[in-house]
C-alpha positions in Angstrom: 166.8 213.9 91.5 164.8 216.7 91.1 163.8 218.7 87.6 161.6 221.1 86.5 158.0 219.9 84.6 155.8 221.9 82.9 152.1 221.6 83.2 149.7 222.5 80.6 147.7 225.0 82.8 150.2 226.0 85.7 153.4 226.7 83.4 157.1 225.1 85.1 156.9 223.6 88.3 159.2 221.5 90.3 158.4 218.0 89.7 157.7 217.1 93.6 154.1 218.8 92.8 153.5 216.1 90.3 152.7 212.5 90.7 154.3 209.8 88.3 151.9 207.1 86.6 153.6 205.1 84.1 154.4 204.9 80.4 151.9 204.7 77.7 150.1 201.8 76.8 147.9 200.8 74.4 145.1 198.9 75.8 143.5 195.4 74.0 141.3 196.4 71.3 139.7 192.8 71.9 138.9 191.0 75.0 142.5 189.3 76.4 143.6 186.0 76.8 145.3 185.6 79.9 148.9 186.1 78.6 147.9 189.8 76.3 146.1 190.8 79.9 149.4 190.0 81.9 151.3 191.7 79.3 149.0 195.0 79.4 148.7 195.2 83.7 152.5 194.2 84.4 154.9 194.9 81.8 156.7 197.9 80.4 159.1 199.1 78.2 161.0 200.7 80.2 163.0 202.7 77.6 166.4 204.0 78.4 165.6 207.5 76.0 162.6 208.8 74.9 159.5 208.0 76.4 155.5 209.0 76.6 154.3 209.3 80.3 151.3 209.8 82.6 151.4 212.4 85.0 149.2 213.9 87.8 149.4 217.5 88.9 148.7 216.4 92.5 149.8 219.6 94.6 148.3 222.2 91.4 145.5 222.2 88.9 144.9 218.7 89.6 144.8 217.5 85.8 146.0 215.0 84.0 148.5 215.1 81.0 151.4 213.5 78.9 154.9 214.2 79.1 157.9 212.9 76.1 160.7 212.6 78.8 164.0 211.4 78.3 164.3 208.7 80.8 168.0 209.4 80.8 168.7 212.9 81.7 165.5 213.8 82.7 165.0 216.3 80.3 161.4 217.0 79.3 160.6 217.7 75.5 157.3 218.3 76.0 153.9 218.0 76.9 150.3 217.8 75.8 146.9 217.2 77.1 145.1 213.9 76.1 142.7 214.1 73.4 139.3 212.1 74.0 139.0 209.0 72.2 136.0 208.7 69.6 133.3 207.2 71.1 132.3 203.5 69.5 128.5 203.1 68.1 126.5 200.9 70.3 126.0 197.2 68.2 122.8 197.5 66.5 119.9 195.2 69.2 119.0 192.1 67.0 115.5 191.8 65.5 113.9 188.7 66.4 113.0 186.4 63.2 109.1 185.9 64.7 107.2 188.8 65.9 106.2 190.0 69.6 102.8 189.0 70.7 
């Protein structure tokens, strides 16, 4: 099935110019246990409606963005470049109870 998607930069384009990469996740805020990690890298979802996607310009501007597709008709709502997370402070270095010598 083909449908139109609309890149950020490039306007409408047919959707064979674009490369698919999944759904949205949230990554762990915490290192995983085995089970959260397997949970994270295997499953999705999957919603039949509504849903927030990667995708890849691949044959265009070669950028990446999100899409709100309807998983259903194929009908996309719309889409957005990714904002930049915040980047975390660095933990303070620990100060050693006895002085260098």
């Amino acid at each position: 099935m083909s449908f139109l998607l609309t890149c950020p930069n490039c306007g409408p384009r047919d959707v064979n110019e674009f490369a698919y990469a999944g759904e949205v996740t949230t990554r762990p805020s915490e290192p995983p246990d085995l089970r959260e990690l397997t949970k994270y890298v295997y499953f999705r979802r999957n919603v039949a409606g509504v849903q927030r996607e990667w995708w890849y310009h691949r044959f265009g501007c070669e950028i990446w963005f999100l899409a709100d597709r309807d998983t259903r008709t194929n009908e996309v709502l719309g889409v957005e470049l990714p904002v930049a997370a915040e980047p975390k402070a660095a933990p303070e270095p620990a100060i050693p109870d006895t002085p260098a010598v």
